[in-house]
N, C-alpha and C positions, 0 to 999 in steps of 0.2 A: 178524450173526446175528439173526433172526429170536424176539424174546419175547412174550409176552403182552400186552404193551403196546404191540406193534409193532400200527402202523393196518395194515391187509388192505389189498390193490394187489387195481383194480381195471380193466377193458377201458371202463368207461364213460368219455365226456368230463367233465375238473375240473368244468364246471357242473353237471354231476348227482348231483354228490358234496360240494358245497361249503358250506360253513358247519362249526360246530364247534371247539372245541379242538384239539392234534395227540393229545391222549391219547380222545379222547370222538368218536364215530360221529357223524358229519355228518346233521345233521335231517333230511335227506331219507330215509335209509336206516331212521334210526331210529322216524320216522313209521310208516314200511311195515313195518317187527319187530312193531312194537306193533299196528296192525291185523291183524297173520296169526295175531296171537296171540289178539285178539279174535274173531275171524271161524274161528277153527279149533282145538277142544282137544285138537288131537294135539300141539301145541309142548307146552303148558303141563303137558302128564302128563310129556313127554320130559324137559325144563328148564326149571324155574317160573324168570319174570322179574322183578327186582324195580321198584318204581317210581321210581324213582333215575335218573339220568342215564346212558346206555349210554355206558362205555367201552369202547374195543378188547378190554380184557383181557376183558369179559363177553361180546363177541362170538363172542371166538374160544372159550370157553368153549360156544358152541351146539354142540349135532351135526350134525355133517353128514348130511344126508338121503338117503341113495340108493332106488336103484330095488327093492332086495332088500325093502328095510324096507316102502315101500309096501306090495309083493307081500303080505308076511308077517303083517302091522296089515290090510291091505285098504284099501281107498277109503274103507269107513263112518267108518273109524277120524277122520277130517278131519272129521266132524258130530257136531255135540250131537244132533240126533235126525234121523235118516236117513229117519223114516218122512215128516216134512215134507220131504225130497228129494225122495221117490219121489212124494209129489203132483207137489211141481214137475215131473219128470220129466213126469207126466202133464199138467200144464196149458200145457209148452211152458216155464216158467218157466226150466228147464235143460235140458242134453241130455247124452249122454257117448259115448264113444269108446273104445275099445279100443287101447293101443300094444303092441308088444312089448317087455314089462318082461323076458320071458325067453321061450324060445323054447317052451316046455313049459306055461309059464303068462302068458298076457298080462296087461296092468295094465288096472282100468278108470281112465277118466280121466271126471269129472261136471267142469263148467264152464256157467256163468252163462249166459242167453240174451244174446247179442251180446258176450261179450267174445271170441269168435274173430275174428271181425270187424273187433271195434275195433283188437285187438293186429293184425291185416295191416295195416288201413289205415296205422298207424303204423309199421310196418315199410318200406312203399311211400314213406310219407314222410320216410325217412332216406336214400332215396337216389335221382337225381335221373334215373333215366330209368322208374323207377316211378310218382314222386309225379305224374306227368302224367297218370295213371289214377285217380288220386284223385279222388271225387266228382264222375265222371262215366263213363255209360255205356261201358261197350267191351266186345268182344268176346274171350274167354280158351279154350283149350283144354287139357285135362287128362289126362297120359297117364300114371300111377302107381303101386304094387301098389294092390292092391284090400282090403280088409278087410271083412267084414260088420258092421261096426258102423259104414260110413261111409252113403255117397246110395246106393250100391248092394250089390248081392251076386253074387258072381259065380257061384252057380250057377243065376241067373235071366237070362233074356236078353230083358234090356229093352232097347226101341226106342227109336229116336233124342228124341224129345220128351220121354221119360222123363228122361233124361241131360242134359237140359238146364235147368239155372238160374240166374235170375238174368245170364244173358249165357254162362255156361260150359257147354261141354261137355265131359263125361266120357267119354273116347272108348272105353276097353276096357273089357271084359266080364271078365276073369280077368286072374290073376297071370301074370308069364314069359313075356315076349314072345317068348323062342326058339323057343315049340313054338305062336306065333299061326300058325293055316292062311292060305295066300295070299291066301281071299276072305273072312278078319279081316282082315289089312291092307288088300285093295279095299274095304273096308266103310269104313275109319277113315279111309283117304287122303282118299275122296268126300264125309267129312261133315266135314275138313278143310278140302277144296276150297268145301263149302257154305256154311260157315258164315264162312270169311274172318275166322279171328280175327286181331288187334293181337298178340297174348301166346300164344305155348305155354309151358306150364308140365309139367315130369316130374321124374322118375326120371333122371339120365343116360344109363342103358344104355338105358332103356324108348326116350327120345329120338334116339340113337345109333340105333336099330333101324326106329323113324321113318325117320329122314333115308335108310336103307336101299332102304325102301317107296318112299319119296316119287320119291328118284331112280331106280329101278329100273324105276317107269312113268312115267319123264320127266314129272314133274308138278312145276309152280310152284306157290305160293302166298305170291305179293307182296306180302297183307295185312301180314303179321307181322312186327311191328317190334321184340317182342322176347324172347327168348328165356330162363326163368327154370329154374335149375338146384336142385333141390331134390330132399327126400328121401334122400339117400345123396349117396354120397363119387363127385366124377367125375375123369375122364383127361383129358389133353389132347387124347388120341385123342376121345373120346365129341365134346370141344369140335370137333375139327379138321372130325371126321365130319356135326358137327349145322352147321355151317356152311357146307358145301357145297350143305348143301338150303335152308337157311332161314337167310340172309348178315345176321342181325340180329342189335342189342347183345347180348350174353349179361348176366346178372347172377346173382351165386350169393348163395342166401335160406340161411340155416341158420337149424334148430330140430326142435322136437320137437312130438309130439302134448300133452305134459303138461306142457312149460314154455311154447309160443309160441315166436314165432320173437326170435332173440337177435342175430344177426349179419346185416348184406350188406353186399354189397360187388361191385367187376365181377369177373366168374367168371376165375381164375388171374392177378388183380392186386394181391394179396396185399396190400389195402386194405381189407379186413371191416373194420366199425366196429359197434360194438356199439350196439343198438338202445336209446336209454336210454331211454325209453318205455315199454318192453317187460319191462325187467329189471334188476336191478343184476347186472352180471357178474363176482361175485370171480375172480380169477387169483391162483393155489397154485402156489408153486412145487415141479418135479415133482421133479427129479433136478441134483445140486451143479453138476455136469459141463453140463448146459444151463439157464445162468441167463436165457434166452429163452423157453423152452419150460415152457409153466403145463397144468394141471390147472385146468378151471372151474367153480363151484359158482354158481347161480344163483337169485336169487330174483325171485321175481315180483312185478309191481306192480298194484296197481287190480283185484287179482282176488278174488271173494268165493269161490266155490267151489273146493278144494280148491287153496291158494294153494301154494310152496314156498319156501321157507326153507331158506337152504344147499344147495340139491340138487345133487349130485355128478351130470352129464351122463353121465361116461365118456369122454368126448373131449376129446382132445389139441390148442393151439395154441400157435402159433410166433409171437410180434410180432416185425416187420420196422418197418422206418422209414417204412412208410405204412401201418401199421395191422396185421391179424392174417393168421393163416392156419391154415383148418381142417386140423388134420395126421390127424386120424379118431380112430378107437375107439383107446381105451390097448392093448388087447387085440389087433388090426389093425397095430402098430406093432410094428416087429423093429432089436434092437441089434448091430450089427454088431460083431467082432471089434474093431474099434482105434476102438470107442468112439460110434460115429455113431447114430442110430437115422435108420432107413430106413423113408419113407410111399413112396405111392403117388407123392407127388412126385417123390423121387429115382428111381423106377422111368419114369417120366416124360422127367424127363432123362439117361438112359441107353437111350432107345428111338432108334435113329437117323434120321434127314429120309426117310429113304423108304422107312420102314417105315410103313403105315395098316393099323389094324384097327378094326370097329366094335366090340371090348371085348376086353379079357384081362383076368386074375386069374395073382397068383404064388402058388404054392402051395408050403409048406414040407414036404419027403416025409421028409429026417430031417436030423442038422446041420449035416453039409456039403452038403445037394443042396436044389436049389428044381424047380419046374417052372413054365414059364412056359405058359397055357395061352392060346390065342388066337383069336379069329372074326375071319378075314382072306377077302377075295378071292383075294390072293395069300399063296405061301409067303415067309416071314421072312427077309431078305436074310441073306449068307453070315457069321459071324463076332459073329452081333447076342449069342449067346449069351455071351459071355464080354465082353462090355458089359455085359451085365446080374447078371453075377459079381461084378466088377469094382463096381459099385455095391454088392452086399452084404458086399464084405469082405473078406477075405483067404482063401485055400484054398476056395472057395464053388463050386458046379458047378451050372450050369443047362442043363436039356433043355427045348425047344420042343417044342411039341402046337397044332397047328394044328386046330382041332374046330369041328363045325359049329354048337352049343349050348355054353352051361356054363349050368351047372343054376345058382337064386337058391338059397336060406335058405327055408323053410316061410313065412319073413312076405313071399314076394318080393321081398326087398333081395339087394343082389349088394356082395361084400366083394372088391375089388380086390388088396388084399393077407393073406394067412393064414400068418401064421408056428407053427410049432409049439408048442400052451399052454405057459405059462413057469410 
């Protein structure tokens, strides 16, 4: 059992955690407490530290940080004087960003000039068909939701030269590629075909919807060697779909707009490794019954502007014997009758070999019924429904909906599985 003096298990490798006593936080970790506490007086109002050697027992003593708290404190709340942000703001010093901290209320996110930057290139560098992009030119394309607080807006329809920097281009104009008109996709396919990137980078569904386009006007594009999965949670469908247009390595990035990117790994090889560069990645154990299955809280390394300390993500992983596995939002995860909790994976593997769609979403309509909703060319072979029962549990009833759209979330992300709030 787990006490106070028990050291915190962490996703990072021993070298990024080593040195220390077994009772005392390894110098590396403790370095980085002690500068976020410097660099930020929102720790030190929440849990004054003392100057003494950090034990586990005082670690575990911090609060954990979530996305609520942010919202509620505000962004300013991370500065001794906000008004010298706002120059920087203005002289380029820093910039900031808007995430979905809640759907009703976004989170702002300020961060340092170039530490977005720095933290990718480190990201790229933990794994090895990225790091060959490092510190040298190449070509990227970018298909994602869209936010107004990023390079674009999407009630403005800027031209292609606009959307382009630094080597990338930003292919779409707005959120929800279901309702893009077919001459948005002739638009996006032609500046695909122009620009001959190395790298797409999206959205799963956004990319799934791609590869739609792409094959639909029998069009090649043999530059692209590789394929990066980011932003949301993907299917093996969106993988199977995005490979038939574009036959290049996949590799899946996780992270967020206000911690950086924290995991990669190859996309459904359940080998994520956590970017120690990037983060220290505590893993919390969630529930008695899955002593594999963590809750991550994260903190940040090497960041001066609004660093994080403990920050509870909301997502759920599974370590496997080569590393991790994003299982998604806590909230997005459904426990079955005889004990199991059910992701997007296990809906995965109960979809049968010849069934293809370019996206579905299960949707929980009350306890015993789901709906399976789906964007197919074809209708869903005979019998698939009670496969996909059968994954949820015992007495469980599912109905198929073959649709031509399924609507994103107001921030254009798409949640593959929606069980009924617990």
């Amino acid at each position: 059992m787990e006490t106070a003096t028990t050291a915190a298990v962490f996703a990072n490798a021993p070298e990024a955690l080593a040195g220390g006593a077994a009772t005392a936080v390894p110098a590396a970790l403790e370095q980085e407490i002690r500068a976020i506490y410097r660099r930020s007086p929102l720790y030190g109002r929440r849990f004054p530290l003392h100057s003494e050697p950090l034990q586990w027992s005082c670690y575990h003593e911090i609060p954990v940080l979530t996305k609520q708290e942010i919202l509620e404190r505000g962004h300013t709340a991370f500065f001794a004087d906000y008004a010298e942000i706002e120059r920087g703001l203005q002289q380029k010093k820093y910039e900031y960003e808007h995430t979905s901290g809640s759907t009703a209320q976004p989170m702002t996110v300020v961060m340092e000039d170039g530490w977005w930057n720095a933290q990718l290139r480190r990201a790229y560098l933990a794994h090895p068909q990225l790091a060959q992009y490092v510190d040298r030119p190449y070509r990227k394309a970018v298909l994602a939701p869209i936010g107004c607080s990023s390079n674009l807006c999407p009630y403005e329809d800027h031209p292609f030269p606009h959307r382009y920097f630094d080597g990338t281009v930003y292919l779409n104009l707005s959120s929800d590629p279901f309702v893009f008109a077919e001459a948005e996709w002739d638009r996006i396919v032609l500046e695909l075909q122009a620009l001959k990137p190395e790298v797409i980078e999206g959205e799963p569904i956004y990319l799934s919807l791609l590869a739609r386009a792409v094959l639909k006007r029998r069009v090649r594009v043999s530059s692209v060697r590789t394929v990066i999965l980011t932003y949301g949670k993907a299917s093996k469908q969106h993988s199977r779909r995005i490979s038939e247009a574009f036959p290049a390595v996949q590799v899946d990035l996780y992270g967020s707009t206000e911690a950086g990117y924290i995991f990669v790994g190859d996309a459904f090889g359940d080998n994520l490794r956590a970017i120690d560069g990037n983060a220290f990645v505590e893993l919390v154990p969630w529930r008695a019954e899955l002593p594999e299955v963590f809750q991550i809280n994260v903190t940040t390394r090497d960041r001066e502007a609004m660093p994080l300390l403990r920050y509870f993500t909301g997502d759920i992983v599974r370590r496997t014997p080569t590393g991790y596995r994003i299982l998604g939002r806590e909230r997005d995860l459904y426990f079955s009758a005889d004990g199991r909790v059910v992701s997007a994976y296990e809906i995965d593997a109960a979809l049968p070999e010849n069934f293809a769609c370019w996206h579905w979403s299960m949707v929980q309509s009350s306890e015993s019924r789901w709906d399976f909703q789906y964007v197919a060319d074809a209708i869903a072979p005979k019998g698939m429904e009670q496969a996909l029962a059968a994954a949820l549990g015992p007495d469980m009833r599912v109905n198929l909906f073959r649709r031509k759209f399924i609507q994103p979330a107001a921030s254009g992300k798409f949640s593959l599985l929606k069980p009924l709030p617990r």
